[in-house]
C-alpha positions as CSV (number, residue, x, y, z in Angstrom):
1,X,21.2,13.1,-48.0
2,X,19.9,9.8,-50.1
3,X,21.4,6.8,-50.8
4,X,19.9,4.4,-53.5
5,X,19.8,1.4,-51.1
6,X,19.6,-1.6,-53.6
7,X,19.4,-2.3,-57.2
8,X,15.9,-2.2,-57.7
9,X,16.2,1.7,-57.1
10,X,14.8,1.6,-53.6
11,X,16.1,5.1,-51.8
12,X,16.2,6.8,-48.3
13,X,16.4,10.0,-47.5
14,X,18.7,10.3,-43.7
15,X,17.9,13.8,-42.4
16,X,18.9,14.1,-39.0
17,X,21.7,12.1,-36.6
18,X,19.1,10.2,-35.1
19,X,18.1,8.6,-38.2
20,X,21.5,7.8,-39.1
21,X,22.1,6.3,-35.7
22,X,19.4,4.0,-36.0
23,X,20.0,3.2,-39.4
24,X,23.5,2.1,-38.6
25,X,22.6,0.2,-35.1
26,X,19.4,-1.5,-36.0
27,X,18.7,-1.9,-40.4
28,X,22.6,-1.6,-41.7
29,X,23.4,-3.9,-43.8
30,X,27.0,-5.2,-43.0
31,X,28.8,-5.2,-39.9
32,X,32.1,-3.8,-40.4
33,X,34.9,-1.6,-38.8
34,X,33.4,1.6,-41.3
35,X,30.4,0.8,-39.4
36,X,31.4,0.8,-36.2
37,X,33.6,4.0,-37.1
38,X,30.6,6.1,-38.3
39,X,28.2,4.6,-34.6
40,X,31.7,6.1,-32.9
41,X,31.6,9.3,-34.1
42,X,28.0,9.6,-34.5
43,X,27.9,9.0,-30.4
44,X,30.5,11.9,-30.4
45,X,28.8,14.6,-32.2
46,X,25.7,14.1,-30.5
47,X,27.9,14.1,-27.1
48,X,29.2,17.7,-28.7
49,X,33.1,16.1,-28.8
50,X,33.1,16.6,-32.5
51,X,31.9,18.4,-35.4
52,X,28.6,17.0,-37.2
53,X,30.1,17.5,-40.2
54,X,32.8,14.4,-39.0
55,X,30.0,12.6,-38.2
56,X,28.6,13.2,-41.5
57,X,31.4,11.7,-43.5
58,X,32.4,8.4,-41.5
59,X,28.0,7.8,-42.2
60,X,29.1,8.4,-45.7
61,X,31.9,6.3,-45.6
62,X,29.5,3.5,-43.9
63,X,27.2,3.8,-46.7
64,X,29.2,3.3,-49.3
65,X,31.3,0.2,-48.2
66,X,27.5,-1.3,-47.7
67,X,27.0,-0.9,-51.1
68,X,24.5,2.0,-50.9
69,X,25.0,4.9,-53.8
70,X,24.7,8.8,-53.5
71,X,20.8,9.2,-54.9
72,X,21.6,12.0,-57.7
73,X,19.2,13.7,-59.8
74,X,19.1,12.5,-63.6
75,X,20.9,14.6,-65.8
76,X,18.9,16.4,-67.8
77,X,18.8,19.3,-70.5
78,X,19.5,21.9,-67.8
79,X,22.4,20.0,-66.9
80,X,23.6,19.5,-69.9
81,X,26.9,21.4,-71.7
């Protein structure tokens, strides 16, 4: 997944757990409970306590109360009704 990561358009792409985890422990942002929630269940999925796909969506959460945005593609003709 890819977040646009500040106004100027800056992105990054987070491709595996470990990324994530490092992402939220050492360059995050903001240090909040959504934060903390998404380091929590990060520690649990790689500890095989809970699905990935948990994981997944507390790091989403995460993301967006720091103020990062979904990266999606620019609509286009193709796209287009």
């Amino acid at each position: 997944m890819t977040f646009v990561l500040s106004p100027a358009g800056g992105t990054q792409q987070f491709t595996t757990i470990e990324q994530a985890s490092y992402w939220l422990r050492k360059k995050w942002p903001v240090a909040d409970s959504c934060r903390e929630f998404a380091i929590e269940q990060i520690d649990a999925a790689m500890s095989c306590l809970i699905p990935v796909g948990v994981a997944r969506e507390a790091f989403v959460s995460a993301a967006r109360t720091a103020g990062f945005k979904p990266d999606t593609p620019n609509a286009g003709p193709a796209n287009s009704p």
